[in-house]
N, CA and C of each residue as an Amber inpcrd file, in Angstrom:
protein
   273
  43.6720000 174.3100000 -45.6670000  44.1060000 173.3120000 -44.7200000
  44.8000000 174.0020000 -43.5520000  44.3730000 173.8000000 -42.3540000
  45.1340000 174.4610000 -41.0630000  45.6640000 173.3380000 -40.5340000
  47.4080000 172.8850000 -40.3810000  47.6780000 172.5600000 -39.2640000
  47.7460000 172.7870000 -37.7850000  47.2970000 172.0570000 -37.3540000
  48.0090000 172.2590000 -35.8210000  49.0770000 171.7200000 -35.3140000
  50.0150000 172.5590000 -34.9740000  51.8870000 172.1390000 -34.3380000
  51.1570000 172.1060000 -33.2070000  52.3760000 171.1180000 -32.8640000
  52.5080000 170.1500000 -31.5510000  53.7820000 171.2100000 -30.9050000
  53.3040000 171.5110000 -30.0400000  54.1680000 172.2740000 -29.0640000
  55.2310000 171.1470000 -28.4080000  56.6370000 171.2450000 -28.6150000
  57.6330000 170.6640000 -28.0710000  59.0250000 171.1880000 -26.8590000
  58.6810000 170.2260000 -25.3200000  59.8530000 171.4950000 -24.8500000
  61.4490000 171.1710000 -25.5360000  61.7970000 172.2660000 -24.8380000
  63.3170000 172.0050000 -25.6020000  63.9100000 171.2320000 -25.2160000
  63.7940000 169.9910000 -24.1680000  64.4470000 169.0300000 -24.0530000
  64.1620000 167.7780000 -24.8970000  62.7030000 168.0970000 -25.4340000
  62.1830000 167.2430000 -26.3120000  63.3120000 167.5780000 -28.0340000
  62.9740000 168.8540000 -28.2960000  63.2530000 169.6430000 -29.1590000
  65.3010000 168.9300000 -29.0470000  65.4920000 168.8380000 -28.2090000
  67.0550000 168.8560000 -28.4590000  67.5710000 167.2160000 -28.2430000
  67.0490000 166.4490000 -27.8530000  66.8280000 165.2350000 -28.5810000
  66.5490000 164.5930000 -29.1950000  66.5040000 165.4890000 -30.4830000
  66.4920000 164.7330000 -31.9900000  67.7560000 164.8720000 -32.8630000
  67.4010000 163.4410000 -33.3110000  68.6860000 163.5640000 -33.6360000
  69.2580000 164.4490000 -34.7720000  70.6580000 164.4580000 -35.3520000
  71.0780000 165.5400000 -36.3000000  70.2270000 165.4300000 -37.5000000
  70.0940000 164.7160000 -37.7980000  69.5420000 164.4980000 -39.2520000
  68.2000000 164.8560000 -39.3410000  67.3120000 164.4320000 -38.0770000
  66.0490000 165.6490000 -38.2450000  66.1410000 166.9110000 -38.5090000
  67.6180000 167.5660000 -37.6200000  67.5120000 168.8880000 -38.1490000
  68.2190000 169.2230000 -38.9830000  68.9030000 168.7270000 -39.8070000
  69.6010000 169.0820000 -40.9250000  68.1610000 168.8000000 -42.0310000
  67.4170000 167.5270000 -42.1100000  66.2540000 167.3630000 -43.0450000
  65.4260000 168.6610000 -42.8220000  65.1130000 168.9580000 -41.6810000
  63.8730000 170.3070000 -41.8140000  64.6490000 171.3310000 -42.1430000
  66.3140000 171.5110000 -42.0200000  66.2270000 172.8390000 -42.4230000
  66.6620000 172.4810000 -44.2840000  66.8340000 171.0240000 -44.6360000
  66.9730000 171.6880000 -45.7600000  65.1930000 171.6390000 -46.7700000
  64.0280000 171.3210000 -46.3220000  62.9170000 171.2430000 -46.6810000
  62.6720000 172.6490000 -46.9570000  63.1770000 173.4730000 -45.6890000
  62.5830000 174.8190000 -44.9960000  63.4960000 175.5270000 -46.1590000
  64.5930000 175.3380000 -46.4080000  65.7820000 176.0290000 -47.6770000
  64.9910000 175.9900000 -49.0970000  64.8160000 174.5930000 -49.3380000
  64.0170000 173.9370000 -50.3880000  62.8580000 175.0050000 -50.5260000
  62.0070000 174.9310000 -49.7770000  60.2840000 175.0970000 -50.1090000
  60.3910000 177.0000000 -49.9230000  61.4100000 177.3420000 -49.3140000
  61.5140000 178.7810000 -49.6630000  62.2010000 178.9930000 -50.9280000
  63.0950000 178.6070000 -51.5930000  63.5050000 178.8830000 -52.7530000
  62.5360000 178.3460000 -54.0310000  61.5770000 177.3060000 -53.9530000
  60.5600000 177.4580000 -54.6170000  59.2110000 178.2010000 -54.9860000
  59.0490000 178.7990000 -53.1250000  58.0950000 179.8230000 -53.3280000
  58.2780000 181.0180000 -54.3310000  59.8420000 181.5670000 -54.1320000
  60.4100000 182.5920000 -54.9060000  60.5080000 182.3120000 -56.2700000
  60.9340000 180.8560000 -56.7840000  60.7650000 180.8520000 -58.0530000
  58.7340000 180.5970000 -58.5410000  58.5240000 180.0180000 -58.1910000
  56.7490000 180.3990000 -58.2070000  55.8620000 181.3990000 -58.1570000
  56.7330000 182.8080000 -57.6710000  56.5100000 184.0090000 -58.0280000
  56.8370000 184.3860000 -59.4960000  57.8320000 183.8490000 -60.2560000
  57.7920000 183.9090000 -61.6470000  57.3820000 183.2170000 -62.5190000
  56.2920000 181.9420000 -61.8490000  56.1780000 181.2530000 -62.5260000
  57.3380000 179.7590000 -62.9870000  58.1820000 179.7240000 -62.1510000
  58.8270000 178.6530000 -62.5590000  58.7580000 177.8230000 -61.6200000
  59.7150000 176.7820000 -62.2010000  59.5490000 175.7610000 -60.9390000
  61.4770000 175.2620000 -60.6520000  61.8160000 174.2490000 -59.5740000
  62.8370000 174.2660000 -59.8210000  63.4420000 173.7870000 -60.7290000
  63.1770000 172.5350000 -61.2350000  63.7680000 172.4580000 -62.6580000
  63.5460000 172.7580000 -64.3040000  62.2390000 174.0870000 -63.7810000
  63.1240000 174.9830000 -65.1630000  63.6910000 175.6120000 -65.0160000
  64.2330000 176.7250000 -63.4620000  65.4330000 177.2380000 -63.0570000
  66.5310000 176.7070000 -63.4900000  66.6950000 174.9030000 -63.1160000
  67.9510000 174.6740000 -63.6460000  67.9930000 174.6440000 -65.0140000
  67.2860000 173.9190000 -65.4770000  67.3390000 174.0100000 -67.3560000
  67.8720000 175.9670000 -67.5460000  66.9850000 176.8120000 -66.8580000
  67.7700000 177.8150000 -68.0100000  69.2000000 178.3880000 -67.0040000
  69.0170000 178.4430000 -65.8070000  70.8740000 178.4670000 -65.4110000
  71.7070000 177.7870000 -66.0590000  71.4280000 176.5750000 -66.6520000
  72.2670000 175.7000000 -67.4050000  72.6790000 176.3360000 -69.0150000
  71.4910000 176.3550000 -69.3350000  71.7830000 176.9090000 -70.7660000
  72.3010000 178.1600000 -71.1230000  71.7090000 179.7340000 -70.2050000
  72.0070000 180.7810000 -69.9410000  74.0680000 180.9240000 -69.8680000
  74.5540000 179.8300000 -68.6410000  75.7200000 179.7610000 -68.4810000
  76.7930000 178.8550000 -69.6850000  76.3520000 178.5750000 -70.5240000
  76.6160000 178.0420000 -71.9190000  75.8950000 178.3480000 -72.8050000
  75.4550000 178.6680000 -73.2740000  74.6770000 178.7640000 -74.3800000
  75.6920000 178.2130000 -75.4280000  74.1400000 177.4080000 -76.3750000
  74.7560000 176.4360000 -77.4580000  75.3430000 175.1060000 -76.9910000
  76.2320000 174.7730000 -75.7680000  76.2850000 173.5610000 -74.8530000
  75.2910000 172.3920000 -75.2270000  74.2560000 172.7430000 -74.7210000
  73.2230000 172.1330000 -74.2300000  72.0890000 171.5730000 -75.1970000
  72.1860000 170.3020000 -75.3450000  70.3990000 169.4390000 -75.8870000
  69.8020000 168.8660000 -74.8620000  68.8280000 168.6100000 -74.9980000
  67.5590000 168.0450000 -74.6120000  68.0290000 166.8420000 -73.5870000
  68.6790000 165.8010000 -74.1260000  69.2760000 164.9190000 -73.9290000
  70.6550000 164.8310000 -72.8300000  71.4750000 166.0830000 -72.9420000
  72.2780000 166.0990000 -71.7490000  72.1350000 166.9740000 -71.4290000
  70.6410000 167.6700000 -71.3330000  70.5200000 168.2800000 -70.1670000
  69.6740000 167.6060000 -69.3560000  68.6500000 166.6430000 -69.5970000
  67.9190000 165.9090000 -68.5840000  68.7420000 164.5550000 -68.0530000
  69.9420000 164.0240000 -69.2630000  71.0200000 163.3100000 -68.0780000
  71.3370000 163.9760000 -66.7830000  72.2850000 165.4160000 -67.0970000
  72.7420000 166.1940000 -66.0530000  71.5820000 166.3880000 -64.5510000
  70.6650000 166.4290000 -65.1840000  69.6850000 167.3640000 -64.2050000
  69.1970000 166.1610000 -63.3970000  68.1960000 165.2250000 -64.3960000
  67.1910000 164.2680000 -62.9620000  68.0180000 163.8050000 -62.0050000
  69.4830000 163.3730000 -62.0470000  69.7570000 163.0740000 -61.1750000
  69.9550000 163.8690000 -59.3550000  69.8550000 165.3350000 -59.6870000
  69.4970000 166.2380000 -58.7340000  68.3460000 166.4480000 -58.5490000
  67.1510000 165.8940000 -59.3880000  65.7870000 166.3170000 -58.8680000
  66.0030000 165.5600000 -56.9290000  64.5460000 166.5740000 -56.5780000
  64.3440000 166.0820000 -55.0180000  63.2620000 166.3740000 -55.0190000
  62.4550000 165.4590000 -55.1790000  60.9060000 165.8800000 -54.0680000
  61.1110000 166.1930000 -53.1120000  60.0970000 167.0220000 -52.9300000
  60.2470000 168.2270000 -51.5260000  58.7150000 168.4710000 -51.6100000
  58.8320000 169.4870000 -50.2320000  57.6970000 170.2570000 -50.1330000
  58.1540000 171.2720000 -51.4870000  56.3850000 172.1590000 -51.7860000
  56.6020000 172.5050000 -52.6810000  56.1660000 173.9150000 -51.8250000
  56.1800000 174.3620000 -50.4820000  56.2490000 175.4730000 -50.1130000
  56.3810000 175.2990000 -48.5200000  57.1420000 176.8060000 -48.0170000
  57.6960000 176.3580000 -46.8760000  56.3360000 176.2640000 -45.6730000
  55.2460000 176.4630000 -45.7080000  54.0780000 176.0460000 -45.0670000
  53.6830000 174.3590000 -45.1400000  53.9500000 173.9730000 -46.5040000
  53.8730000 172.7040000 -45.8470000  54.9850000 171.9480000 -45.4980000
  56.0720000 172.8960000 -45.5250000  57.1890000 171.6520000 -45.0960000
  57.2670000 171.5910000 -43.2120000  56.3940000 173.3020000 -42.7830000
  56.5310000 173.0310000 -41.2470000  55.6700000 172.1750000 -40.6840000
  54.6510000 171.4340000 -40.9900000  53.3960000 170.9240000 -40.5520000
  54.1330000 169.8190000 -40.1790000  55.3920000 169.3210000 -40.0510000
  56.1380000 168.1060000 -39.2450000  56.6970000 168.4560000 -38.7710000
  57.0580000 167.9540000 -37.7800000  58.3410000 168.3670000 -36.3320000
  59.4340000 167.2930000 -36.5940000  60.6630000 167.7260000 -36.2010000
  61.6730000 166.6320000 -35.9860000  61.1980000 166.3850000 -34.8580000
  60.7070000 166.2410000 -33.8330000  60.0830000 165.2440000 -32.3500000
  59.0340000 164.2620000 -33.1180000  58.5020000 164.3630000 -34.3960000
  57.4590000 163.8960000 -35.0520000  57.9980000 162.2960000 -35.8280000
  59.3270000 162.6830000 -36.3150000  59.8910000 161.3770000 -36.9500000
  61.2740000 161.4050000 -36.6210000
């Protein structure tokens, strides 16, 4: 799949509001720290499952660890290529 970016000037670019750019950069945070765990094969929430358990061990069942956790899940991009294919001038 090839996107094509929409070229934006910077007056365009700097009238968006904060929250566009706080959302792309945390997609862009997001979908890079998944690429890296996807190099080992994980994803982010088996990162957290074993940071969790690793930092307690014995703590932890099944049960409060998926209380603790879904509530931090976030759909996201699942790599930082597709999280650029939107512009904050875009939404």
């Amino acid at each position: 799949m090839n996107a094509t970016l929409k070229d934006y000037s910077r007056q365009q670019l700097a009238a968006q509001p904060i929250g566009a750019w706080t959302g792309m950069a945390f997609r862009l945070v997001v979908g890079a720290l998944r690429e890296q765990l996807a190099v080992e094969g994980l994803t982010q929430p088996h990162w957290w499952i074993l940071n969790h358990a690793a930092g307690s061990p014995g703590r932890w069942n099944r049960e409060e660890l998926t209380e603790r956790l879904v509530p931090r899940a976030t759909p996201g991009p699942t790599s930082r290529a597709s999280s650029t294919t939107s512009s904050p001038a875009a939404g």
